[in-house]
N, C-alpha and C positions, 0 to 999 in steps of 0.2 A: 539550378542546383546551388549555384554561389553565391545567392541571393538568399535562399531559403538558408544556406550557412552561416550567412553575415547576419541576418534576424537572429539566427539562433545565438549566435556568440554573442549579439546583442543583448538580446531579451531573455537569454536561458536561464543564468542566475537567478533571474525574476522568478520566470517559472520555477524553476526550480523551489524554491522558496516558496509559492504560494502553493506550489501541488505538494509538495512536502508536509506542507503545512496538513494537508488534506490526507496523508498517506499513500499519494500513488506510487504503485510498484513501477507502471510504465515511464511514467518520468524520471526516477532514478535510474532506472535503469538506461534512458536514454541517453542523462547524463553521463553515464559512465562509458557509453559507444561514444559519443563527441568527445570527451575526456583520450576516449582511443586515438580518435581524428585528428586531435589537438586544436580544437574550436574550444574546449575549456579546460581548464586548471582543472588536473582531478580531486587534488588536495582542499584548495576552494571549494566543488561543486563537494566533496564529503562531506565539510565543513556545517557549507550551508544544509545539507540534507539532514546531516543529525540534529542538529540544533533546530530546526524548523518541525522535522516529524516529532522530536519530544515537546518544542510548543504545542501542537497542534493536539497531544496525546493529552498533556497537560490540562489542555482549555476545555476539551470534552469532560475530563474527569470534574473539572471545576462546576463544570454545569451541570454536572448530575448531581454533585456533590450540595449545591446550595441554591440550583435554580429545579428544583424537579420539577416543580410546580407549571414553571412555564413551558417545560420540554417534552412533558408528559403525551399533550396532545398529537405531538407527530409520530411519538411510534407506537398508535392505538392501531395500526394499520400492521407493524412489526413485533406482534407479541409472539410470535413461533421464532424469530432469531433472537428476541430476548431470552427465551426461552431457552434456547439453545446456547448460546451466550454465558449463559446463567451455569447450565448444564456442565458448558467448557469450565468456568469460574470454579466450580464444587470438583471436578474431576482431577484438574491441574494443580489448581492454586496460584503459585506465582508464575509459572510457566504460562500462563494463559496470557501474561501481560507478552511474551517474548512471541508466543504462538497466532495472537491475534492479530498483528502487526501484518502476516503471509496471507493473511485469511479476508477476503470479499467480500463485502456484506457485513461480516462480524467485527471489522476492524474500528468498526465506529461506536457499537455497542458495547465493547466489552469493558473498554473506561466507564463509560456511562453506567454499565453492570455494577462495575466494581462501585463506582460512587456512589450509587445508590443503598446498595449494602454493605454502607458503612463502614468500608476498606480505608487504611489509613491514609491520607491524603501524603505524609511523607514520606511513609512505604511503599505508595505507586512512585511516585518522583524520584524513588532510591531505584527501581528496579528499572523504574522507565528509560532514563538515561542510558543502563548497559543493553536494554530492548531495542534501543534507537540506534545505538551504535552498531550493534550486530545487525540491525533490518539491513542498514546502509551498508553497510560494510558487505557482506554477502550479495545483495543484489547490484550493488555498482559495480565492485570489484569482477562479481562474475562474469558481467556487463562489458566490462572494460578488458577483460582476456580475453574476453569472446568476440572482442571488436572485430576483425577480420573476417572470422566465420558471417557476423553479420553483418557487415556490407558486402560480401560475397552471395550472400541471402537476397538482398536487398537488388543484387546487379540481376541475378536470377529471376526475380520477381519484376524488374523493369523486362527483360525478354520473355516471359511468359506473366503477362498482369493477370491471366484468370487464374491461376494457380493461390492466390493469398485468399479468394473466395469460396473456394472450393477447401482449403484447408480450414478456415473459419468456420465454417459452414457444419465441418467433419465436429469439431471441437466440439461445437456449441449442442449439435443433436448427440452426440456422444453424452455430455453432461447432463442434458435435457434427460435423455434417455437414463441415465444414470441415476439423477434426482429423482425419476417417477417412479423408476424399479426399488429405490430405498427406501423411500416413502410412503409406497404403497401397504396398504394393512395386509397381513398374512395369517 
């Protein structure tokens, strides 16, 4: 366990930074339980988190915005979350930039959405910024209150290991089940 600590205090920032860069919710949020631990700077791991998920929000929009041509090809296979994406985009408006951020799957298309249809490039970067900052803020900080509860999770989960399978397991045919039943034509 003190090893797998010492990587992490190592290498976290890193990560931190490059999944940032990527939007994950799971790694900030991690950061903000080590943050608990005090394996990282919270203020640091914030830091880097905002500033990396608004690159990262940034470089997508830029590639929709001036490379379509090249990006086009990979989400021939995603035209129902475009679609949807799209749907979010016309529903919201600029809320969609702050909403997509929470959202799996859509968090990648909705820059690219917005770029594509000819959304201002310095109106996403004005909104993007306080979108980054609330992603972060809310999911680390939550993160980081919560610290106790989960590593008490975590002690839990070491004396009972079938239990994290069996709750996954609920999750995933719960949303399975959930996607078919909305889905489905009526």
């Amino acid at each position: 366990m003190e090893d797998t600590l010492t990587n992490l205090s190592t290498w976290g920032y890193l990560a931190l930074a490059f999944f940032s860069f990527g939007g994950s919710l799971v790694v900030v949020a991690a950061a903000g339980v080590l943050s608990y631990m005090g394996e990282m700077n919270l203020y640091v791991a914030l830091g880097i988190a905002i500033v990396f998920n608004y690159i990262g929000d940034m470089f997508l929009f830029y590639l929709g915005k001036y490379h379509k041509a090249d990006i086009k090809p990979y989400f021939e296979k995603h035209k129902r979350k475009i679609a949807l994406s799209t749907l979010i985009l016309r529903k919201y408006g600029v809320l969609a930039i702050f909403i997509q951020k929470f959202l799996y799957g859509i968090k990648t298309l909705i820059p690219l959405s917005m770029a594509i249809s000819r959304y201002d490039f310095k109106k996403f970067g004005f909104y993007n910024i306080f979108a980054s900052v609330f992603f972060v803020l809310v999911i680390m900080m939550s993160a980081f209150y919560a610290g106790q509860s989960i590593q008490q999770l975590f002690e839990y989960f070491k004396a009972y290991p079938w239990v994290p399978f069996v709750v996954l397991f609920s999750i995933l045919a719960t949303i399975w089940y959930g996607m078919n039943y909305l889905t489905r034509k009526k």
